[in-house]
C-alpha positions in Angstrom: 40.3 -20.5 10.4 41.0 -16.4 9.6 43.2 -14.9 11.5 44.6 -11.2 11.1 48.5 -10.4 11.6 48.8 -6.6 12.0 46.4 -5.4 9.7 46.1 -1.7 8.3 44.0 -0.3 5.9 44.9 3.0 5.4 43.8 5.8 2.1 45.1 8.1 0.5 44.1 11.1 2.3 45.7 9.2 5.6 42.7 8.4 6.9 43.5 4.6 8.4 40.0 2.8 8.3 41.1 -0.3 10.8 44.8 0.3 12.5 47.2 -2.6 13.1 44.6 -5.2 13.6 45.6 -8.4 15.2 42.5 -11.1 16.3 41.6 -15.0 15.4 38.9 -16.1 14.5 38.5 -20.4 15.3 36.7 -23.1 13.0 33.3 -23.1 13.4 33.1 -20.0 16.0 30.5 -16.8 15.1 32.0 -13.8 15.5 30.5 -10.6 15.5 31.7 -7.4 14.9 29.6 -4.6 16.4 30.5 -0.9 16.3 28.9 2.6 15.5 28.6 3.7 11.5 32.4 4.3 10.1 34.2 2.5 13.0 35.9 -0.3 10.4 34.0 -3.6 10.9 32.5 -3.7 7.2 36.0 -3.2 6.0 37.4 -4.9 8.5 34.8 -8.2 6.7 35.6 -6.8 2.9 39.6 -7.4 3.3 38.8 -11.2 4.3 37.3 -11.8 0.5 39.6 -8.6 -0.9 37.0 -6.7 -2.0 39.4 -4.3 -0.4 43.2 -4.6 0.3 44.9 -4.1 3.1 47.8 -1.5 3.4 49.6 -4.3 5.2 49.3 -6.9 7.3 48.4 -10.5 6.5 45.2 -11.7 6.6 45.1 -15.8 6.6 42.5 -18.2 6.0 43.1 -21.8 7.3 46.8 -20.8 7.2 46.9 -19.5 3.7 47.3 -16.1 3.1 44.8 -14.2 1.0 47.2 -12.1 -0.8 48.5 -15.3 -2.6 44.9 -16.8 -3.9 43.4 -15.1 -6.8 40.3 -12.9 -5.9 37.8 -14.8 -7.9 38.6 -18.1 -6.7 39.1 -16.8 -3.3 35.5 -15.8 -3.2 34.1 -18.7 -4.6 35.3 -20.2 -1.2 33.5 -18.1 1.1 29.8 -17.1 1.3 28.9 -13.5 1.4 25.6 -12.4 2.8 24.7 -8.1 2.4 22.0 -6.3 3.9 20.0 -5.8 0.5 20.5 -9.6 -0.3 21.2 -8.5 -3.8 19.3 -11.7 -5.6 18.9 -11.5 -9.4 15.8 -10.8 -10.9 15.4 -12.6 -13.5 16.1 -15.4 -11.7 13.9 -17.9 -9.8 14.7 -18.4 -6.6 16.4 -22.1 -7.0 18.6 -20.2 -10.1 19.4 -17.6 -7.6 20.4 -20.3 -4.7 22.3 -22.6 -7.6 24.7 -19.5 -8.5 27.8 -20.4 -6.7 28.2 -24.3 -7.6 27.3 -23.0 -11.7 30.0 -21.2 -11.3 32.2 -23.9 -9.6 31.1 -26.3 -12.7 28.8 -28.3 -11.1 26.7 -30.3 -13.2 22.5 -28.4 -13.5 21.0 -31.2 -12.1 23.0 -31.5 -8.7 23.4 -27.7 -8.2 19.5 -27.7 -8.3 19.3 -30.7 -6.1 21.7 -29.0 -3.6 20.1 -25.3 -3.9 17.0 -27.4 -3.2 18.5 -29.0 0.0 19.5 -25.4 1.1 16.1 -23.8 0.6 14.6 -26.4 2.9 17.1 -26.1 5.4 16.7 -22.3 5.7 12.7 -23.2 5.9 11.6 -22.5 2.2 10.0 -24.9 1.0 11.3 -25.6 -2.4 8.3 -27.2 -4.1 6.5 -23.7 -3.2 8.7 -21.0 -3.5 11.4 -22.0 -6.1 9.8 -21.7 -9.1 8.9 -17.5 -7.3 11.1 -14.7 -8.4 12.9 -12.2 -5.9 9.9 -9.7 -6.2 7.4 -12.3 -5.1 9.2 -12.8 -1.9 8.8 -10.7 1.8 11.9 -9.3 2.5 12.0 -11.6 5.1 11.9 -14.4 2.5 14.7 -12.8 0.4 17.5 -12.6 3.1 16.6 -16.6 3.7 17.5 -17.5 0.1 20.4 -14.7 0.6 21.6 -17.0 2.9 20.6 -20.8 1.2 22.8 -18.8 -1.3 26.2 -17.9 0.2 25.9 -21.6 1.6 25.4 -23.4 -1.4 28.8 -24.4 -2.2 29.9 -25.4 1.3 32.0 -22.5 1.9 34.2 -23.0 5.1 33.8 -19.3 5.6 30.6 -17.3 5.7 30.5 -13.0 5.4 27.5 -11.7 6.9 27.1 -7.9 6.7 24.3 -6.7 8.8 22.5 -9.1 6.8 19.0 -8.7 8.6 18.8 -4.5 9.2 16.6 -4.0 6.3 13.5 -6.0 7.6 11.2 -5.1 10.8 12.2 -5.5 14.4 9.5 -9.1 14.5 10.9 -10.3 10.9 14.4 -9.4 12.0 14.0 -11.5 15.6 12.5 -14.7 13.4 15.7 -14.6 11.2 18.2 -14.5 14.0 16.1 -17.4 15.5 16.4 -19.3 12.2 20.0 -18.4 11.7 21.5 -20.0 15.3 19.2 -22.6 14.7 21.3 -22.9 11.1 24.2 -22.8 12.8 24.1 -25.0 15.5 23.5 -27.7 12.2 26.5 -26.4 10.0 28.6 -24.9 11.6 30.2 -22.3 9.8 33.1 -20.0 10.7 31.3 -16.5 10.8 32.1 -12.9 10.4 28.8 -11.2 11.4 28.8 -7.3 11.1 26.0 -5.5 12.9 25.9 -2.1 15.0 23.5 -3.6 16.6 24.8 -4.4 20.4 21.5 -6.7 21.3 21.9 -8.6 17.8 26.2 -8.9 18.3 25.3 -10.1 21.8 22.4 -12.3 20.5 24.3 -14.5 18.4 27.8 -14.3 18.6 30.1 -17.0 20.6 32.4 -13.9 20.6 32.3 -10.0 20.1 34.6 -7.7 19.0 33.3 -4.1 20.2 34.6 -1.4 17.6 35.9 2.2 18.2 37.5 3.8 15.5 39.4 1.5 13.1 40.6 -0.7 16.5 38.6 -2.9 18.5 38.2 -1.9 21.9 37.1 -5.5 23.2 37.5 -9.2 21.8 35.7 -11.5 24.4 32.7 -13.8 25.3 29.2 -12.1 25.3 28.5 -12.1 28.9 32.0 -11.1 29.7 31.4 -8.3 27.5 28.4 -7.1 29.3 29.2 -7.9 33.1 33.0 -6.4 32.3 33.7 -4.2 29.9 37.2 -3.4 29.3 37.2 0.5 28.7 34.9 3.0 29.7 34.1 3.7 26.0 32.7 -0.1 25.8 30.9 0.5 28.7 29.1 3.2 27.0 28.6 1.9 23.9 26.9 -1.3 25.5 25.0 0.9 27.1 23.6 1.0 31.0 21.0 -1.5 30.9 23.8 -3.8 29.7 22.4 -6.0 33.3 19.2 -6.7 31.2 21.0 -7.7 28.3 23.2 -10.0 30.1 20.2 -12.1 30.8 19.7 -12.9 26.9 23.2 -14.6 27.4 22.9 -16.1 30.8 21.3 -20.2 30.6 19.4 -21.5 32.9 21.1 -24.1 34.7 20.5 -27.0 37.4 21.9 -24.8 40.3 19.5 -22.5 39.7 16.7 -24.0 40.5 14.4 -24.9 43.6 12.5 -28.1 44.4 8.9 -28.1 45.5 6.8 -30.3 47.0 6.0 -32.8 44.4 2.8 -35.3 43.5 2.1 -37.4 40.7 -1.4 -38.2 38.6 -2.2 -41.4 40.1 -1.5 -40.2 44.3 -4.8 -39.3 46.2 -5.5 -36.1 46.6 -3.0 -34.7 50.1 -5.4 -33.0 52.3 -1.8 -30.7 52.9 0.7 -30.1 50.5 3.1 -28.5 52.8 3.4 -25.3 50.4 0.7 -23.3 48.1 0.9 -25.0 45.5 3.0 -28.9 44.1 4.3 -29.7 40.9 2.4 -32.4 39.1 4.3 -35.3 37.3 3.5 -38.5 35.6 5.0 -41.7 36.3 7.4 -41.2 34.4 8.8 -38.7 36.3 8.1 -36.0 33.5 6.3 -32.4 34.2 2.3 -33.0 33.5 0.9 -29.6 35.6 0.4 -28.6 39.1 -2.1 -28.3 41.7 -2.8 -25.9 44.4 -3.2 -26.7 48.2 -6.7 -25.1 47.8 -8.0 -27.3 45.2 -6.0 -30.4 46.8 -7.6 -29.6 49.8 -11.2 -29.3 48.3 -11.6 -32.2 45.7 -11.5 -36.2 46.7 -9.9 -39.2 44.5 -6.6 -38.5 43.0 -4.4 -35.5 41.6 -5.1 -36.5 38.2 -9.0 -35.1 38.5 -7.7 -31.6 40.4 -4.0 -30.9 38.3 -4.1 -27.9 35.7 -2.0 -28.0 32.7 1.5 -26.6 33.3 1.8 -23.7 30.8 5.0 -21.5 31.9 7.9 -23.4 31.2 11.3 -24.1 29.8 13.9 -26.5 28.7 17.1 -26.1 30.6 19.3 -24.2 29.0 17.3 -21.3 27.9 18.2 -18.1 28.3 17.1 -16.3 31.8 15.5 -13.4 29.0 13.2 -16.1 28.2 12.2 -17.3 31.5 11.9 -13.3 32.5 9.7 -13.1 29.5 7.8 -16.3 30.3 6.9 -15.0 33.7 5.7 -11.8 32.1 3.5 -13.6 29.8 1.8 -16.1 32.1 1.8 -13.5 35.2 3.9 -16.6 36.7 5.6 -16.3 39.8 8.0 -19.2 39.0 8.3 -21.2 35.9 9.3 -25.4 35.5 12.4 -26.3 33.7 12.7 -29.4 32.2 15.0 -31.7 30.6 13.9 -31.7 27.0 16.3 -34.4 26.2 14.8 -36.8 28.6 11.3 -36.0 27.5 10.7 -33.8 29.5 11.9 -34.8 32.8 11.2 -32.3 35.6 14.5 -30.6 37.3 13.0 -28.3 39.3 11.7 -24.1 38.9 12.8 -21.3 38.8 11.4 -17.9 40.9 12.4 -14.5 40.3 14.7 -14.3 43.4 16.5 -17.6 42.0 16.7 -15.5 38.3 18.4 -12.8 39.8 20.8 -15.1 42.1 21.6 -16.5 38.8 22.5 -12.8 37.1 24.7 -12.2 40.1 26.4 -15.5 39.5 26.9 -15.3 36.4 28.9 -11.8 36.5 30.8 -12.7 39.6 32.1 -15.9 37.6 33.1 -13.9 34.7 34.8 -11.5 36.9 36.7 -14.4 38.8 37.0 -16.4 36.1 35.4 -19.5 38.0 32.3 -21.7 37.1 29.0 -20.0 38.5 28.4 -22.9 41.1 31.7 -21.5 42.9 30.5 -18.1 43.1 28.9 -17.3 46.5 25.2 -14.7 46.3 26.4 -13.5 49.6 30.0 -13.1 48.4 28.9 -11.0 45.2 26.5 -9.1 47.1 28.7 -7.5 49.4 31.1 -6.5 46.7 
């Protein structure tokens, strides 16, 4: 969808601001371009919608090349989205979302209709907050109708420029949550500028790692952490890049261990054959567990003794989140389900089967094999 052919962008003073830049970016795929103040990514983003020119090079966006569109219409085709959101004021916020297709021509009644849709989608409820003006909004609020915004029209292409640095760290983690969760519905192609290395790694299907005016790595999150190419990426991703790596690592069926097992309607076991056995109903789906003490103790069936199972997690999830889900129920294992089976039981996960599954994970990316073909023992002798 954009790709770059030998891109420069160099001043008058000789400074070159990005240097022969050559990377593609597919349909559909966020990309984000991380990298310390002055390194080139923001103009790196500007040349896609010309708000700068390049020195040379070609820059093409599903195959057409920029240079050859006129700069209006060109930007009337991609979404833009900038740190301070830059909504007008005297606008509510449905006029501010309906901006883009009044300028396309649409007719008032289905730009509303579709700034209305937007709004909704970004979780703004329109019936309550578009009649509001910018300065009625949190600035949380304001960078969600920044984005209904640049999507209004449809663009193909969306231009994020560290679109969520000006809010607070909680604000900041609830819009990245909203935005993949956008994302995964409309499936935009993405250029996402952030210096940021846990936000870059957080949502992008791909990074590009920035040193000065030329990017230092192009690759998959997780390969970005467990290999980095040059010792300056290593740096920059910093030495608790392991712990990073597990916001980009899923949980997955291999992972997993099976424990004894016992359903609501059984009589109570006077053994379990372990501590402690999963509780599920009959259909197979996670209800709670029970421990061998209170088995052991009570009389009639499971269903009287089970507790409620509170620490656990669709497969899938990231291995951050069942590390923080341990934390937060003092857990010493965590259930993983099948949330598209509702909630079907696979199996849980322990700390020592988290870590197996960091270990994995690297010594795939470093072999370039799936994770069930990497051997613990293997990796740990490396």
């Amino acid at each position: 969808m954009i790709r770059f052919e030998h891109v420069t962008k160099r001043y008058a003073d000789g400074t070159a601001a990005v240097d022969d830049l050559s990377f593609e970016v597919a349909e559909g795929e966020l990309v984000t371009l991380v990298g310390p103040s002055g390194c080139g990514k923001t103009t790196t983003m500007k040349m896609v919608n010309r708000l700068i020119e390049p020195t040379s090079g070609r820059i093409l966006l599903d195959g057409e090349d920029i240079a050859t569109i006129d700069p209006v219409q060109l930007r009337r085709r991609i979404g833009y989205v900038i740190q301070q959101v830059g909504l007008f004021p005297h606008k509510t916020v449905l006029e501010n979302t309906a901006t883009v297709p009044h300028l396309l021509g649409w007719k008032r009644a289905r730009a509303r209709e579709r700034a209305a849709e937007l709004l909704d989608l970004v979780g703004l409820d329109p019936g309550t907050y578009g009649d509001r003006y910018p300065d009625q909004l949190s600035g949380g609020q304001r960078q969600r109708v920044g984005v209904a915004r640049a999507l209004a029209a449809d663009p193909p292409v969306l231009l994020m420029d560290e679109p969520f640095g000006a809010v607070d760290p909680v604000v900041r983690e609830r819009l990245q949550s909203e935005f993949l969760r956008l994302q995964s519905q409309v499936r935009k192609t993405v250029l996402f500028v952030t210096h940021d290395i846990e936000e870059a790694v957080r949502l992008g299907d791909r990074i590009a790692v920035y040193g000065q005016g030329t990017i230092e790595q192009f690759d998959a999150p997780a390969a970005v952490l467990g290999a980095p190419a040059t010792p300056y990426v290593a740096d920059f991703v910093g030495a608790d890049r392991g712990l990073k790596r597990l916001s980009v690592t899923p949980v997955e069926d291999g992972d997993l261990e099976q424990p004894p097992v016992v359903h609501l309607d059984d009589r109570l076991p006077r053994k379990l054959g372990a501590r402690w056995a999963v509780v599920l109903d009959a259909d197979e789906n996670l209800h709670g567990w029970i421990s061998a003490e209170r088995a052991a103790t009570g009389t009639g069936t499971v269903r009287e003794r089970a507790r409620r199972m509170e620490a656990w997690l669709p497969v899938g999830a990231s291995l951050k989140q069942a590390f923080a889900t341990m934390l937060q129920h003092d857990a010493g294992w965590i259930a993983i389900i099948d949330e598209r089976e509702k909630g079907r039981f696979l199996g849980v996960l322990t700390p020592a089967r988290l870590h197996e599954a960091l270990r994995r994970s690297i010594g795939a990316d470093a072999r370039d094999v799936p994770r069930d073909e990497v051997d613990v023992e293997t990796v740990s002798s490396r």
